[in-house]
One Martini backbone bead per residue (centre of mass of N, CA, C, O) as a GRO file, in nm:
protein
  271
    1UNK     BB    1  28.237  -7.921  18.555
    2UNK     BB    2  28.255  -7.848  18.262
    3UNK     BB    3  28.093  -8.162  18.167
    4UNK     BB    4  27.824  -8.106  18.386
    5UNK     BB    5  27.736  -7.814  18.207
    6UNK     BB    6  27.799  -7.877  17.912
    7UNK     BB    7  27.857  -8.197  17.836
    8UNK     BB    8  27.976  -8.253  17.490
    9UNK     BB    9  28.143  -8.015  17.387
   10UNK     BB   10  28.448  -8.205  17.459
   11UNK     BB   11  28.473  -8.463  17.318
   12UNK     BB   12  28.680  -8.387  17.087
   13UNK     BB   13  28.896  -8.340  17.326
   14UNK     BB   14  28.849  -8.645  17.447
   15UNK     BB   15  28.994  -8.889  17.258
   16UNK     BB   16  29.310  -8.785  17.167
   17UNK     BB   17  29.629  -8.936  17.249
   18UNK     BB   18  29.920  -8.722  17.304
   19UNK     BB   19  29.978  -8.872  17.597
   20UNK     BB   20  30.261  -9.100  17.659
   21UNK     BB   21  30.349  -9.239  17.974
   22UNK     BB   22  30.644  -9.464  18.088
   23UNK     BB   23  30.764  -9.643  18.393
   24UNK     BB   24  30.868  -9.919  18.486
   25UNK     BB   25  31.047  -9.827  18.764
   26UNK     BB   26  30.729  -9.699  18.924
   27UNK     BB   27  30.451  -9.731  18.735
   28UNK     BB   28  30.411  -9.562  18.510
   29UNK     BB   29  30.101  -9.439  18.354
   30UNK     BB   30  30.018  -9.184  18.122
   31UNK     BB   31  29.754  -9.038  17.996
   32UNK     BB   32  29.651  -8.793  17.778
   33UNK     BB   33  29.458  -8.562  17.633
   34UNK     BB   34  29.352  -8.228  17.487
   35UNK     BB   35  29.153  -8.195  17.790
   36UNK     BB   36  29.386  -8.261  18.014
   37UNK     BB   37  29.526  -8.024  17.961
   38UNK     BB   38  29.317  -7.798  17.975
   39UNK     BB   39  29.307  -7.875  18.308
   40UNK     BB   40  29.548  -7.844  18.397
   41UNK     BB   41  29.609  -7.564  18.326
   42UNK     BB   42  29.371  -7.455  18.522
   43UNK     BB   43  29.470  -7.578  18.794
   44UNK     BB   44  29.758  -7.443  18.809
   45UNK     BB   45  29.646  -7.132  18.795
   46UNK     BB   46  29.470  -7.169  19.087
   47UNK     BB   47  29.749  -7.293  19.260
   48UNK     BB   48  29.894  -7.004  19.191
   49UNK     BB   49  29.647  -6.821  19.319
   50UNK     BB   50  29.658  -6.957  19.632
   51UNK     BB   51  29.937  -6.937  19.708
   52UNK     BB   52  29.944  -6.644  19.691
   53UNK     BB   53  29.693  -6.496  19.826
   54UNK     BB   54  29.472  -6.603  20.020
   55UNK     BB   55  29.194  -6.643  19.978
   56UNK     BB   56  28.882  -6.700  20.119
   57UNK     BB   57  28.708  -6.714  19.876
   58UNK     BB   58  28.864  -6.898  19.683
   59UNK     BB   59  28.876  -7.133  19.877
   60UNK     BB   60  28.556  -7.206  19.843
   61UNK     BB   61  28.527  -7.252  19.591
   62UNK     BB   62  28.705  -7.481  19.566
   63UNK     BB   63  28.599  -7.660  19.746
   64UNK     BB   64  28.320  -7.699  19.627
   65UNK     BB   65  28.417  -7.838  19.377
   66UNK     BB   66  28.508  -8.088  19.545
   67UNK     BB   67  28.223  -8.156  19.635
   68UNK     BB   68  28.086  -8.186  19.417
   69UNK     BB   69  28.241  -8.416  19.290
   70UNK     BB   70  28.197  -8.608  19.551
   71UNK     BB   71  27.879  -8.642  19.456
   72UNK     BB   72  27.931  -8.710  19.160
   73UNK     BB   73  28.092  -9.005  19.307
   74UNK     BB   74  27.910  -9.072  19.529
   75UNK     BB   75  27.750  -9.395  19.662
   76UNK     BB   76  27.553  -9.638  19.898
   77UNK     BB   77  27.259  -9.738  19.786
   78UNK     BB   78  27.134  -9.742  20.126
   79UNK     BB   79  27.034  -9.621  20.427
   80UNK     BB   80  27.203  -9.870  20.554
   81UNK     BB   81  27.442  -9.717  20.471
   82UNK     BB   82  27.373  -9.431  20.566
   83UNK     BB   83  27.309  -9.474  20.904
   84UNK     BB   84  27.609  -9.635  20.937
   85UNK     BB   85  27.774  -9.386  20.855
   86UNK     BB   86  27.700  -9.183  21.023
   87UNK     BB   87  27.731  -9.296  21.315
   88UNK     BB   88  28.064  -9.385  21.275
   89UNK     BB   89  28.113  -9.077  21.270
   90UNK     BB   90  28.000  -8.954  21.523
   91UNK     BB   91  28.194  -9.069  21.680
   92UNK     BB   92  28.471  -9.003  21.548
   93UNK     BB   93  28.432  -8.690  21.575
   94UNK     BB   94  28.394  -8.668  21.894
   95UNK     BB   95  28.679  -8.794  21.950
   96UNK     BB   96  28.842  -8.583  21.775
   97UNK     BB   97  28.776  -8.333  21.938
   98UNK     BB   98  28.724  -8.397  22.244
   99UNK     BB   99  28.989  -8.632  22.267
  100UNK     BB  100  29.171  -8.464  22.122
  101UNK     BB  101  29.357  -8.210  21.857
  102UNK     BB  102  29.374  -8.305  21.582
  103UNK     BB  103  29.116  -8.159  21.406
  104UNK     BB  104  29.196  -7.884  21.471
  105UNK     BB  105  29.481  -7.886  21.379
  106UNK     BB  106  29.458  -7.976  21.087
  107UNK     BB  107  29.237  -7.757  21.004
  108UNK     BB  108  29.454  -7.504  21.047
  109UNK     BB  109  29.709  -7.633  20.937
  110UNK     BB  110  29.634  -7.663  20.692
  111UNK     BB  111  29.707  -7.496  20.331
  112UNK     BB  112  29.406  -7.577  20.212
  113UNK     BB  113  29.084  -7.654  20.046
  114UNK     BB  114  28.935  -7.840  20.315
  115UNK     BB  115  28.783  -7.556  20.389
  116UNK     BB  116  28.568  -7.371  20.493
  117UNK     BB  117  28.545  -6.976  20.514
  118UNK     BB  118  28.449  -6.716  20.803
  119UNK     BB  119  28.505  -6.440  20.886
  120UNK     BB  120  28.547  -6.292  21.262
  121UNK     BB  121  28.832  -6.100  21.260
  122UNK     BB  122  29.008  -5.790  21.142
  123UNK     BB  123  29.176  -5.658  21.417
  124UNK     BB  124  29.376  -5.812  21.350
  125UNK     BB  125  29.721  -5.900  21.229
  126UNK     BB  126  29.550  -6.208  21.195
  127UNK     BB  127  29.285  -6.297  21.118
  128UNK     BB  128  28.963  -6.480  21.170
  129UNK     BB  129  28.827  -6.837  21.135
  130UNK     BB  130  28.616  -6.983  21.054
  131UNK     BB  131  28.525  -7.377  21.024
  132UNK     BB  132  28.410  -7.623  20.756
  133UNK     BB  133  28.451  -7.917  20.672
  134UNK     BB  134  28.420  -8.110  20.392
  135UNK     BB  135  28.304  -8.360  20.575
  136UNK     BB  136  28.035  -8.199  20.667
  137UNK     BB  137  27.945  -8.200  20.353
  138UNK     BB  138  28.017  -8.498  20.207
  139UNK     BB  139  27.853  -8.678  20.406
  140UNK     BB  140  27.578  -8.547  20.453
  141UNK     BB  141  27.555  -8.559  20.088
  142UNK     BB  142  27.501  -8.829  20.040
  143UNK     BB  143  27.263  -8.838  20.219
  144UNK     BB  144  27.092  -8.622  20.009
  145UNK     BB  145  27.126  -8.767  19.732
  146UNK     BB  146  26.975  -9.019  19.809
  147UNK     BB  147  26.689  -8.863  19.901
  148UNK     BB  148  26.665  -8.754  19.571
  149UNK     BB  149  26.668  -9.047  19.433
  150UNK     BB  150  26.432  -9.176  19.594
  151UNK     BB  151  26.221  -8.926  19.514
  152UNK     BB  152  26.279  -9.018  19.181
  153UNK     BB  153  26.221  -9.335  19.199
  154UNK     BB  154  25.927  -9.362  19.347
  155UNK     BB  155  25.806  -9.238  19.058
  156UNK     BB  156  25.853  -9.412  18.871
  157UNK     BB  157  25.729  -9.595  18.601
  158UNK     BB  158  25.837  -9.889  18.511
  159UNK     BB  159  25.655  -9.990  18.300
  160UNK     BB  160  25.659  -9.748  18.114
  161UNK     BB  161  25.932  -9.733  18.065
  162UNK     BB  162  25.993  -9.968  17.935
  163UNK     BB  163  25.831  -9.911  17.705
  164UNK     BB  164  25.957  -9.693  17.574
  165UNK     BB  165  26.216  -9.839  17.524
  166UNK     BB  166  26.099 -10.040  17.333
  167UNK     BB  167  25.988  -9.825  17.135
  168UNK     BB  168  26.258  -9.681  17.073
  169UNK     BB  169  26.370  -9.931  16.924
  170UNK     BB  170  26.175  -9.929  16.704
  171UNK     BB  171  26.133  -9.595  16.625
  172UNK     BB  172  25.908  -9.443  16.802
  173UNK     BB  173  25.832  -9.116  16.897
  174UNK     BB  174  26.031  -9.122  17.166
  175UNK     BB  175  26.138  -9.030  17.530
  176UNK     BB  176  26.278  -9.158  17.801
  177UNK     BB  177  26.459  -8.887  17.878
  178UNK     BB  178  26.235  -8.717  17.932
  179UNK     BB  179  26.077  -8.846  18.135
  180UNK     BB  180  26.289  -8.831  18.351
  181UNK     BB  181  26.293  -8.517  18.364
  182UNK     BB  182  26.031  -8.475  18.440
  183UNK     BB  183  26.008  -8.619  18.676
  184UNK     BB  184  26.235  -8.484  18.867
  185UNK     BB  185  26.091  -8.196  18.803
  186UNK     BB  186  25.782  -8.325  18.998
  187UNK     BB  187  25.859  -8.428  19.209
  188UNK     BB  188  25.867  -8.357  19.532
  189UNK     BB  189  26.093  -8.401  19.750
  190UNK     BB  190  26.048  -8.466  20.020
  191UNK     BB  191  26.320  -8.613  20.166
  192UNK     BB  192  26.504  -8.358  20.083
  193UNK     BB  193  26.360  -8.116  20.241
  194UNK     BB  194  26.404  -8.271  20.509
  195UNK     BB  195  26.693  -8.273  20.519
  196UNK     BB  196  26.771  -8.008  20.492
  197UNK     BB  197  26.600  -7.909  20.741
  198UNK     BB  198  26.818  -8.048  20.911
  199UNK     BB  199  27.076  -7.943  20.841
  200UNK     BB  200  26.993  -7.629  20.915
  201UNK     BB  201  26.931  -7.697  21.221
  202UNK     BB  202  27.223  -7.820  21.298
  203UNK     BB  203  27.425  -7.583  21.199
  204UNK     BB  204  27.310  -7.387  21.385
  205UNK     BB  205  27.361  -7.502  21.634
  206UNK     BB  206  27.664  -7.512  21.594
  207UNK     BB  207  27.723  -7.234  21.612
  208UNK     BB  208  27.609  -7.142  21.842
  209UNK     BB  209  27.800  -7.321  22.049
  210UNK     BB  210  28.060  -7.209  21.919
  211UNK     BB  211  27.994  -6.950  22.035
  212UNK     BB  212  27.934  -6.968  22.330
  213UNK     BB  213  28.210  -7.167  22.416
  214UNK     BB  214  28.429  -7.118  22.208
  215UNK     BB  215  28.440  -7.390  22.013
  216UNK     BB  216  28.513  -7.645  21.867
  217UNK     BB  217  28.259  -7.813  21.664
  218UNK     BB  218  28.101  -8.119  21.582
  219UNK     BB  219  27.927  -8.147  21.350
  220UNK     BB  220  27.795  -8.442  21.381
  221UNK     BB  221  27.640  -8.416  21.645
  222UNK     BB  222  27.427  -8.269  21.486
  223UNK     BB  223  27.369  -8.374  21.203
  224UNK     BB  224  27.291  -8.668  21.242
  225UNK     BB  225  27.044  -8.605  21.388
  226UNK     BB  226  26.928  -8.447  21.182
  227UNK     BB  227  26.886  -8.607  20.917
  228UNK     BB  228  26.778  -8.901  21.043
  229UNK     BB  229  26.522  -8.760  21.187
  230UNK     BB  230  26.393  -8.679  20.981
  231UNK     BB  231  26.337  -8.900  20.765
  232UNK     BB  232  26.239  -9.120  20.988
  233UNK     BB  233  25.969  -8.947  21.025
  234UNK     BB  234  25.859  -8.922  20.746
  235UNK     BB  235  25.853  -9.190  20.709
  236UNK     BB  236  25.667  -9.266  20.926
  237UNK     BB  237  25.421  -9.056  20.854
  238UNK     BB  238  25.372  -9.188  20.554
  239UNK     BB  239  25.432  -9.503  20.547
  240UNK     BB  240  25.774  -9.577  20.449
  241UNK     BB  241  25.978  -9.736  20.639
  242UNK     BB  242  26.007  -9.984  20.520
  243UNK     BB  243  26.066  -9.925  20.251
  244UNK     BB  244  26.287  -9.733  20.278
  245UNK     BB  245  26.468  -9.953  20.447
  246UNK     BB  246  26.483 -10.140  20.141
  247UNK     BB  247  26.617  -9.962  19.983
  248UNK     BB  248  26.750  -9.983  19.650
  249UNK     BB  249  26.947  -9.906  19.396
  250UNK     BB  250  27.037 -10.114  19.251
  251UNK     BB  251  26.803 -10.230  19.081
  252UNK     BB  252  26.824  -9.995  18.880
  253UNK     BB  253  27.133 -10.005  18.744
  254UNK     BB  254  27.046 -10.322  18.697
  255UNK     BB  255  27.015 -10.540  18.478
  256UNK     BB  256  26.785 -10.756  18.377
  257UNK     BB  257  26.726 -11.090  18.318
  258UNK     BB  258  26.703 -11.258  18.087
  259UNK     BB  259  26.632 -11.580  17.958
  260UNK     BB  260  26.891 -11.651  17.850
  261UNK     BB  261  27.058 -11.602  18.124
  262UNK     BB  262  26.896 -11.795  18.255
  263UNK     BB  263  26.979 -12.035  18.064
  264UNK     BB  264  27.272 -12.009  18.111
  265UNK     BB  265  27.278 -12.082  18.414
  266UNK     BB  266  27.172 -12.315  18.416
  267UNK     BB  267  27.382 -12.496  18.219
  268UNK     BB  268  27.604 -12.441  18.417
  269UNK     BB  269  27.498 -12.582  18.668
  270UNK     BB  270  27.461 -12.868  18.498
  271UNK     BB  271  27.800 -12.911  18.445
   0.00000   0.00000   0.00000
């Protein structure tokens, strides 16, 4: 959070090596730099501050921070691999709430930061909390920060960047990074708020339910038909389903071939 929030600020911590721990009995091989011992000292900090008050404010915080890393680090490429991960959890949901008991055992019973807490009852001798795990926050969020990227590469003008980039190499008074930033800053975001606006009005219904019937209810039951049939439709509305369901990030992120390239992989196939 530290590096995503401040950017190089801490390079300078976090060049050279000064703990290299070696175990060949067990396969340890441990290398930290002083800025992973500055986070190491803060997160022993956080987890004896969680072990002794178990604050329900303090276990969210660190919850969200996990949630935060998770999105941070997980990308799933192409919405057929986001529909196709939605699907196959929604009916896994359905089956561990539904089916067996495991899921709200798990939630319940284990005691660490891996689920948001609500308090609803202060009235006995032990609280009361709602309770909704991170995996309805970081499932949903993968495909939601998908819908984000799709909304700010839409807008890219590839053929302007590729030149931006041309001209910054050869030393010309441009910033292909400042046109990102403004790109992302303008693009209109339609995709992101209707999947926003789909997850707002499934976690409601969540609720709903689970006040109602007063029992623990799979939130991916509501959230995966609010995420996908938002975007579904819009994509639908805007005439952009085949583009939409086509689309991948791989495109973007690989660097595309040179003549080089080319002409090396032929060489390669003549031998």
């Amino acid at each position: 959070m530290l590096t995503s929030f401040l950017g190089s600020m801490f390079d300078h911590l976090d060049k050279d090596i000064i703990v290299n721990l070696k175990w060949k009995l067990i396969d340890l091989d441990i290398e930290a730099t002083q800025f992973d011992l500055i986070c190491f000292v803060i997160s022993s900090i956080q987890m004896m501050l969680y072990y002794f008050f178990k604050n329900w404010v303090f276990n969210n915080v660190m919850a969200l921070i996990f949630c935060v890393h998770a999105l941070q680090s997980m990308f799933i490429g192409n919405f057929k691999n986001g529909f196709m991960l939605l699907t196959l959890l929604f009916f896994y949901d359905i089956f561990f709430v539904f089916g067996t008991d495991v899921m709200l055992t798990v939630a319940k019973g284990i005691d660490a930061p891996i689920k948001l807490m609500f308090p609803k009852d202060f009235s006995g001798e032990k609280p009361q909390y709602s309770i909704l795990g991170l995996g309805d926050i970081v499932i949903p969020g993968i495909f939601v920060s998908l819908c984000l990227r799709f909304d700010f590469l839409k807008a890219i003008n590839i053929k302007y960047f590729e030149k931006l980039l041309k001209d910054e190499a050869k030393g010309e008074d441009v910033s292909a990074f400042k046109y990102l930033v403004k790109t992302a800053l303008e693009c209109s975001k339609s995709y992101f708020k209707a999947v926003n606006f789909g997850y707002l009005i499934a976690i409601i219904c969540t609720v709903i339910v689970m006040i109602v019937y007063d029992h623990g209810q799979p939130a991916l039951l509501y959230l995966v038909p609010g995420c996908c049939l938002s975007v579904m439709g819009l994509a639908a509305y805007n005439g952009e389903f085949s583009y939409m369901w086509n689309f991948s990030e791989d495109e973007y992120i690989t660097p595309p071939e040179t003549e080089e390239d080319k002409k090396a992989e032929g060489d390669k196939k003549t031998k």
